[in-house]
C-alpha positions as CSV (number, residue, x, y, z in Angstrom):
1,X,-33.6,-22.7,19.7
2,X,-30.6,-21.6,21.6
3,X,-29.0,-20.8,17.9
4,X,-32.1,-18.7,17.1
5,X,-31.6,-16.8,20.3
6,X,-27.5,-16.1,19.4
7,X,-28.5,-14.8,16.1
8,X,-31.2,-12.8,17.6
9,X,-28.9,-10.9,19.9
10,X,-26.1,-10.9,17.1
11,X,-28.8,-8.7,15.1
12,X,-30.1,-6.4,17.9
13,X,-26.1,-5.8,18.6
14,X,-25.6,-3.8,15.7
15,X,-25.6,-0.4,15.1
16,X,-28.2,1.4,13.3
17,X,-25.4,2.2,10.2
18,X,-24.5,-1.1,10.4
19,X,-27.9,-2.7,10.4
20,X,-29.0,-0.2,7.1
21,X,-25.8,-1.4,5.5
22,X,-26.7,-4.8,5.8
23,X,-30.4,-4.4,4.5
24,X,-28.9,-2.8,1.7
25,X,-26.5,-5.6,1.0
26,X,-29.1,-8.2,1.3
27,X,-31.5,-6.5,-1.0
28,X,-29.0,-5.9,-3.9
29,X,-27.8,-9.3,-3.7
30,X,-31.4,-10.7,-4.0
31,X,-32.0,-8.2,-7.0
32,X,-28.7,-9.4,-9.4
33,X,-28.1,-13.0,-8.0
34,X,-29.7,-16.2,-8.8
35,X,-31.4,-18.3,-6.1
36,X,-29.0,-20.5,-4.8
37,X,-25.8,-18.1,-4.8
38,X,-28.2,-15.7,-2.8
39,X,-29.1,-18.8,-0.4
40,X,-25.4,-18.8,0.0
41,X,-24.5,-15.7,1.2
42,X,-27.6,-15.2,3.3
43,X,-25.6,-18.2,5.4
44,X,-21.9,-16.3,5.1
45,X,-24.1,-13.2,6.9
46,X,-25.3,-15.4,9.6
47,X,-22.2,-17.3,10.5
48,X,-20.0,-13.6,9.9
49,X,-23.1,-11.9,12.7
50,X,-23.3,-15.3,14.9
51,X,-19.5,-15.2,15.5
52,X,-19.3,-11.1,16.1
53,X,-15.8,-10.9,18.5
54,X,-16.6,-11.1,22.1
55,X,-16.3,-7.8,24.2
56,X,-12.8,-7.0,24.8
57,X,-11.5,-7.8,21.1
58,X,-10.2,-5.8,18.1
59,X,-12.8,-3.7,17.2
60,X,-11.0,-1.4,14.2
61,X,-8.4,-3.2,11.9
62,X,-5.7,-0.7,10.1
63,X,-4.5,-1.4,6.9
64,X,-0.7,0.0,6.4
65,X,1.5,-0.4,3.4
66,X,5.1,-1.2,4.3
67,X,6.7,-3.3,6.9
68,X,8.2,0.0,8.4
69,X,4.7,2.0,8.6
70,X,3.3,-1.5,10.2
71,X,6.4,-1.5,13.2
72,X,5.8,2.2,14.0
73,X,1.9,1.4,14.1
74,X,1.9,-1.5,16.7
75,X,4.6,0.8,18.5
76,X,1.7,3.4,18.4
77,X,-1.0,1.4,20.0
78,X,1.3,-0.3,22.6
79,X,0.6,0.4,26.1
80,X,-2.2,2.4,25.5
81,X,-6.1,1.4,25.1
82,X,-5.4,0.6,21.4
83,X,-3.8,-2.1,22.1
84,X,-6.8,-4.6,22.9
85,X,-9.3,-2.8,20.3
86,X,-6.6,-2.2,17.5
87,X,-5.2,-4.3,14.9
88,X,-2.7,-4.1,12.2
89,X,-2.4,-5.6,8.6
90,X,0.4,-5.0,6.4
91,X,0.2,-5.3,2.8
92,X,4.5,-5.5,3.0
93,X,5.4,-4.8,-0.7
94,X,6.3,-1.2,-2.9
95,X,3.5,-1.3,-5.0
96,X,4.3,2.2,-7.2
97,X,6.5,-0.2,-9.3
98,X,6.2,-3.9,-11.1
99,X,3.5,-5.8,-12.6
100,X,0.0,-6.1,-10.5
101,X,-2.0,-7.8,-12.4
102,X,-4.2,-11.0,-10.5
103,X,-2.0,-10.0,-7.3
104,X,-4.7,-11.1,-5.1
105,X,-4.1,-14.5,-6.8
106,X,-0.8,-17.2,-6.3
107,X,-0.1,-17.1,-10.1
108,X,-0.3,-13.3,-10.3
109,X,2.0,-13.2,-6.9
110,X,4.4,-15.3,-8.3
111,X,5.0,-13.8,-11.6
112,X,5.1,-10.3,-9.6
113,X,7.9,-12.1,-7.7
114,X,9.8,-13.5,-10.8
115,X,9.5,-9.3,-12.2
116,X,11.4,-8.7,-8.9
117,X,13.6,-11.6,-8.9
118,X,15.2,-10.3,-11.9
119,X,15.8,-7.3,-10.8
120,X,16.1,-6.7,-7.8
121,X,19.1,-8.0,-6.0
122,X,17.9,-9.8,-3.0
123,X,14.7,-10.7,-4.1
124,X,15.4,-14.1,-4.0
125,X,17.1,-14.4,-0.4
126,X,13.4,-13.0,0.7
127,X,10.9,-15.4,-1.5
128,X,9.8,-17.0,1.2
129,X,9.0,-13.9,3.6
130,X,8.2,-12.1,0.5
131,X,5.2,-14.8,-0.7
132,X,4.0,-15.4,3.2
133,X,3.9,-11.9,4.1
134,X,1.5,-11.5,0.5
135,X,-0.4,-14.9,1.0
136,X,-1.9,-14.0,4.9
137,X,-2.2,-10.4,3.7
138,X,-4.7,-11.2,1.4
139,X,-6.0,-13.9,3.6
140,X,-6.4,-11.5,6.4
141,X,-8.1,-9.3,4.1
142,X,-10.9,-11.9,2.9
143,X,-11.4,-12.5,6.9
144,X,-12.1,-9.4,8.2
145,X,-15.2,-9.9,9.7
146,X,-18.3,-7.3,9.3
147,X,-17.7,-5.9,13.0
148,X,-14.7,-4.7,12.7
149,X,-14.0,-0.7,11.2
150,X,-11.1,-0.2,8.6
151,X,-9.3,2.4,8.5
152,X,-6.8,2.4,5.5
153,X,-3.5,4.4,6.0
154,X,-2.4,6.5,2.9
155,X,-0.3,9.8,1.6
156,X,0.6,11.5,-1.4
157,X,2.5,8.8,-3.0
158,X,1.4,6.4,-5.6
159,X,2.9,3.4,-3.7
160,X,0.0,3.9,-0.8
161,X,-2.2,5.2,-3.2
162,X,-2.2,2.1,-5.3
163,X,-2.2,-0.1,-2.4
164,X,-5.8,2.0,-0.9
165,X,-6.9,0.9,-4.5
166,X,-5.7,-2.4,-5.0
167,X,-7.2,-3.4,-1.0
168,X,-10.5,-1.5,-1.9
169,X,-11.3,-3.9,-4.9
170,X,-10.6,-6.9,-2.4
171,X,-12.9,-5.6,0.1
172,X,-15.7,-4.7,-2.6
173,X,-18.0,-8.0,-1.3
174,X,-17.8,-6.6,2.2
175,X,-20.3,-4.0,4.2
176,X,-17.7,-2.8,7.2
177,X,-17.3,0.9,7.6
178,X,-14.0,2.3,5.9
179,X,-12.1,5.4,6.8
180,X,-8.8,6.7,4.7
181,X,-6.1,8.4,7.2
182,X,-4.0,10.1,4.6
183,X,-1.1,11.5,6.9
184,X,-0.7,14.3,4.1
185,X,-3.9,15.6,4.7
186,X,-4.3,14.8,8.3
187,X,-1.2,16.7,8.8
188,X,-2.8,19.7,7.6
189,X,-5.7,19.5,9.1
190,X,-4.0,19.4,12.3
191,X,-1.9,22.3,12.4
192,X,-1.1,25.3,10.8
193,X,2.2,26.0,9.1
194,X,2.6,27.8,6.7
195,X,6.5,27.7,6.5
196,X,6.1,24.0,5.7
197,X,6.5,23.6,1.9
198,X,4.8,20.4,0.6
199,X,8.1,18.8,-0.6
200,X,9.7,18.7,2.7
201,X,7.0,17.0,4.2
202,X,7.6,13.2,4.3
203,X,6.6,11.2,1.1
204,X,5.3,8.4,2.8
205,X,4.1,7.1,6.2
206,X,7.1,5.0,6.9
207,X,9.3,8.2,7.6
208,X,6.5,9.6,10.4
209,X,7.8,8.1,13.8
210,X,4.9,6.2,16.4
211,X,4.0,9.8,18.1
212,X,3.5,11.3,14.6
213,X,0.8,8.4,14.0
214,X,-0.7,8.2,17.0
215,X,-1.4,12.0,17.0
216,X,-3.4,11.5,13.7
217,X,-5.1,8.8,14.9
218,X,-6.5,10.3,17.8
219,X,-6.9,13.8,16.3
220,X,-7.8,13.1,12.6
221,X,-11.5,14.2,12.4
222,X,-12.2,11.1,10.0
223,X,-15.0,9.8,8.3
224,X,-16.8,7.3,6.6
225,X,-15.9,6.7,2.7
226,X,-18.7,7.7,0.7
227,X,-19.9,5.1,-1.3
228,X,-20.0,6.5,-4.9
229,X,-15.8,7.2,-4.0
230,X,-15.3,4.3,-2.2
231,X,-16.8,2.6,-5.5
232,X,-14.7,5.0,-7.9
233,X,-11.5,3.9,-5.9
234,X,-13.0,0.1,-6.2
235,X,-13.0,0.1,-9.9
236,X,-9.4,1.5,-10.6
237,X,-8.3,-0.8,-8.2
238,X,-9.6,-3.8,-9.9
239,X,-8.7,-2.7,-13.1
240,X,-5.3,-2.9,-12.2
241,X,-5.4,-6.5,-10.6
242,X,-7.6,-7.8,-13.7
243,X,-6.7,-6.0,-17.2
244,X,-3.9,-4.0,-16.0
245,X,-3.8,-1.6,-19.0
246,X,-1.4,-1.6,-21.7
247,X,0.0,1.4,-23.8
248,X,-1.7,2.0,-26.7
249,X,1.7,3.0,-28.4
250,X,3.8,0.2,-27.6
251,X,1.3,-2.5,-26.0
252,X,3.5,-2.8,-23.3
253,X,2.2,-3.1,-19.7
254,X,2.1,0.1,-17.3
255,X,4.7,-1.3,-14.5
256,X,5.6,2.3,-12.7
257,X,2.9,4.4,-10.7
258,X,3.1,8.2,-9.9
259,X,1.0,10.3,-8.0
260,X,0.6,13.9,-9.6
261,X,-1.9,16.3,-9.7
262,X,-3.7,13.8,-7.0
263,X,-4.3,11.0,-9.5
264,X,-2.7,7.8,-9.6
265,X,-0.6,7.5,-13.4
266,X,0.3,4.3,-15.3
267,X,3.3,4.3,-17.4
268,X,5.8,2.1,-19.4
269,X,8.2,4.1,-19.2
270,X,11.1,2.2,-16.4
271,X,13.7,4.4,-17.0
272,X,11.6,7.8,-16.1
273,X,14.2,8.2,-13.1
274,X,17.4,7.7,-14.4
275,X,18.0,11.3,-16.0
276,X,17.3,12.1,-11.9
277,X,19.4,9.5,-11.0
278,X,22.3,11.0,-13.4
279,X,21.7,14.9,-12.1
280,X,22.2,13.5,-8.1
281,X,25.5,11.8,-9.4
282,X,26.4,15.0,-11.0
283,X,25.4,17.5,-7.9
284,X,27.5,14.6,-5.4
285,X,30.6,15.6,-7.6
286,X,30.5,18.9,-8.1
287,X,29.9,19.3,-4.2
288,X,33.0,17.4,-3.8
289,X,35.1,18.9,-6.2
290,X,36.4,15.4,-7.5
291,X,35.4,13.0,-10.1
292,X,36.4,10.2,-7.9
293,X,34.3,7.0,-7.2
294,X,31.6,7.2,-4.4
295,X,29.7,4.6,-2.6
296,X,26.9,3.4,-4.9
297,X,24.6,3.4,-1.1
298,X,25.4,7.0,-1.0
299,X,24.1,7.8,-4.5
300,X,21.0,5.8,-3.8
301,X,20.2,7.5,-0.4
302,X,21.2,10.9,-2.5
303,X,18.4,10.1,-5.4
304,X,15.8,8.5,-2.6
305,X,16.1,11.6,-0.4
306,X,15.5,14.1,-2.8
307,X,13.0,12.6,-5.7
308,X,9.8,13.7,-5.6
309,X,7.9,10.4,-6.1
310,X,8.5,7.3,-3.8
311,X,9.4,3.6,-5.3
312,X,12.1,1.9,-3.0
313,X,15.8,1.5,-2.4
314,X,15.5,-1.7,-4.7
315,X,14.5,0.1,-7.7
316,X,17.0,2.7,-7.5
317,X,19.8,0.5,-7.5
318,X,18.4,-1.4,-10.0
319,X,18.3,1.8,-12.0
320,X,22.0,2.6,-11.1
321,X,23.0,-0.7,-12.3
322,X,21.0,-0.4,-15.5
323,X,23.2,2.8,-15.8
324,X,26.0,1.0,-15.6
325,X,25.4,-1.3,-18.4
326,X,24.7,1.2,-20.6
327,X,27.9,3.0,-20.2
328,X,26.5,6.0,-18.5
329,X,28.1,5.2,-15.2
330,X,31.9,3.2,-14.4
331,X,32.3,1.8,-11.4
332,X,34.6,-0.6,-9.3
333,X,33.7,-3.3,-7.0
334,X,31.3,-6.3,-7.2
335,X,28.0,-5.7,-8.0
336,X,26.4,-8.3,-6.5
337,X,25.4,-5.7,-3.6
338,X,25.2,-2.1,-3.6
339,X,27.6,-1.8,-0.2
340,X,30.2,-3.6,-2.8
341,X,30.7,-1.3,-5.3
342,X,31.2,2.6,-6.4
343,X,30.5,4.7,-9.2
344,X,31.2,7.7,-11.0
345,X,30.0,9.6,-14.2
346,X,31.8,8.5,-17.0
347,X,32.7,11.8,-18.4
C-alpha cells in the first residue's frame, strides 16, 4: 500500500505540461507497440516517477559540447543558486569532423577513435579519457530522469550544431522538456549592436567567459522545443549515427560538417581548408617581410583565429602536416608535435 501511496504523490507532483506529455507518451506507445514491450515501459514510467529527485536536487541538466564550454559552465553556476538545481554534461569531443556513425555505440566509438588515432597526433596519449569521457556521456544521457529540464547549449557552428542533433536522436524515447540556448542568437536578443559584425563574434561557446554564460542563462527568454522541430532535429541526428550518408559521386562517407546558410552540410571533401590554410601562411610572410620558417603553433592559431568555420587545433595541424607531405610546405624540426617544428611556403 505504502508503494501505491509513493506513486500516488509522484503523479499529483507533476506539472500539468508534464502530466499531458506523459498521457501522450503512454497512448502512442500503446497504439505502435505490442503488449508485452508496452507492459515494459509502463514499469520504466513508474520506477522513472517513483524515484523523482528529492527537493533540493538538480532540477535542469545542461548539455555543453567541449570540455572548455563545460569548465566555464560549472564556473557559472558556482556560488550562486545554480549550484544545487544545475547540472552539467559534456559531450567532450569536436564533432564538425570524423566519422559518426553508431557513436552512441562502443564499436562506432572505437572506430571514431582509430579515425583520430591516425591522425591526430595525441590521440592516443588521450584514449583512455577520450573513450570514458564518451562512455558516461552517453550513459548520463540514457539516465536523465523525466524530472529534470534540458537545456542544450549551441551556436552557429556545425560542431554544436551536430552535437544538438546527434544528443536529440538519443533523447528521442524521453518526454522531459528541452530548451536550445544558442549563444549566437541569445546574444542578439540581448542587446543591441549594431557595430558588431557577425564574424567577429565568437564561433563557438568555448570562447564566451562564465559571466558571458551566465548572463544568457538568466536573461535568454527561452522556450520549449516544438515538437515537429525537435523531431526534424531528431531525424538528422539519427541519420548521422545510423546511415551516415555517403556521396553519390565517390561513395565515400561525409566526415567534415559546416554550418552555412543555418543548415548543417555533409561533405567528403578533407582537404576543403587547406587552400585557407596556404593563404594564412602566405599573409604571415608577407607581414613579415621574410620567407623564413615560423612556428608551425603560430600558423595554426593564425588559420584557427581567422576561418570562418570551427573544427579544432587537431585538425589543423593535421592539415599542415598533410601539406607538408605533399610538397606544399618545407619545414624543420620533428614533427612528432606541432611546438617541434616550423614551416614555410615552399616557393
Amino acid at each position: 500500500m505504502n508503494r501505491n501511496n509513493q506513486l500516488k504523490q509522484a503523479i499529483f507532483k507533476l506539472s500539468e505540461p508534464e502530466a499531458k506529455s506523459l498521457l501522450f507518451q503512454l497512448f502512442l506507445q500503446a497504439e505502435t507497440n505490442e503488449t508485452a514491450q508496452f507492459v515494459t515501459e509502463l514499469r520504466e514510467v513508474k520506477h522513472s516517477l517513483m524515484n523523482t529527485a528529492p527537493t533540493g536536487h538538480a532540477q535542469t541538466v545542461h548539455i555543453v559540447f567541449g570540455d572548455s564550454t563545460a569548465g566555464s559552465l560549472r564556473i557559472a553556476f558556482h556560488d550562486t543558486v545554480y549550484k544545487e538545481t544545475e547540472q552539467v554534461l559534456v559531450l567532450p569531443d569536436i564533432l564538425s569532423v570524423g566519422p559518426v556513425k553508431g557513436l552512441h555505440t562502443k564499436e562506432g566509438l572505437q572506430a571514431r577513435f582509430h579515425w583520430l588515432k591516425d591522425r591526430f597526433q595525441d590521440a592516443i596519449n588521450k584514449r583512455d579519457a577520450y573513450m570514458h569521457g564518451m562512455t558516461e556521456a552517453f550513459e548520463r544521457l540514457k539516465a536523465i530522469p523525466s524530472y529534470q529540464d534540458i537545456v542544450i547549449w549551441t551556436g552557429n557552428n556545425a560542431h554544436e550544431q551536430a552535437g544538438l542533433r546527434l544528443v536529440l536522436a538519443l533523447l528521442k524515447d524521453k518526454w522531459n522538456t528541452i530548451y536550445i540556448l544558442n549563444t549566437f542568437a541569445a546574444f542578439h536578443e540581448i542587446h543591441i549592436y549594431p557595430a558588431l559584425e557577425e564574424e567577429n563574434y565568437p564561433k563557438t561557446s568555448r570562447e564566451l567567459s562564465s559571466d558571458e554564460l551566465l548572463h544568457f542563462y538568466e536573461q535568454c527568454d527561452m522556450r520549449p522545443l516544438r515538437q515537429a522541430k525537435r523531431e526534424m532535429l531528431c531525424k538528422e541526428g539519427w541519420n548521422m549515427l545510423l546511415e551516415e550518408g555517403r556521396s553519390t559521386v565517390s561513395n565515400e562517407p561525409y566526415l567534415i560538417r559546416t554550418w552555412k546558410n543555418n543548415e548543417l552540410w555533409h561533405n567528403t571533401n578533407i582537404d576543403c581548408d587547406d587552400d585557407f590554410i596556404i593563404a594564412c601562411a602566405k599573409r604571415m610572410h608577407a607581414e613579415e617581410e621574410t620567407s623564413d620558417f615560423i612556428k608551425a603553433a603560430r600558423v595554426v592559431g593564425e588559420v584557427c583565429g581567422h576561418m570562418e568555420q570551427y573544427r579544432g587545433i587537431e585538425w589543423i595541424e593535421y592539415r599542415l602536416r598533410c601539406l607538408i607531405e605533399q610538397g606544399i610546405f618545407d619545414y624543420e624540426g620533428d614533427l612528432k608535435a606541432m611546438r617541434f617544428y616550423q614551416v614555410k611556403v615552399r616557393m
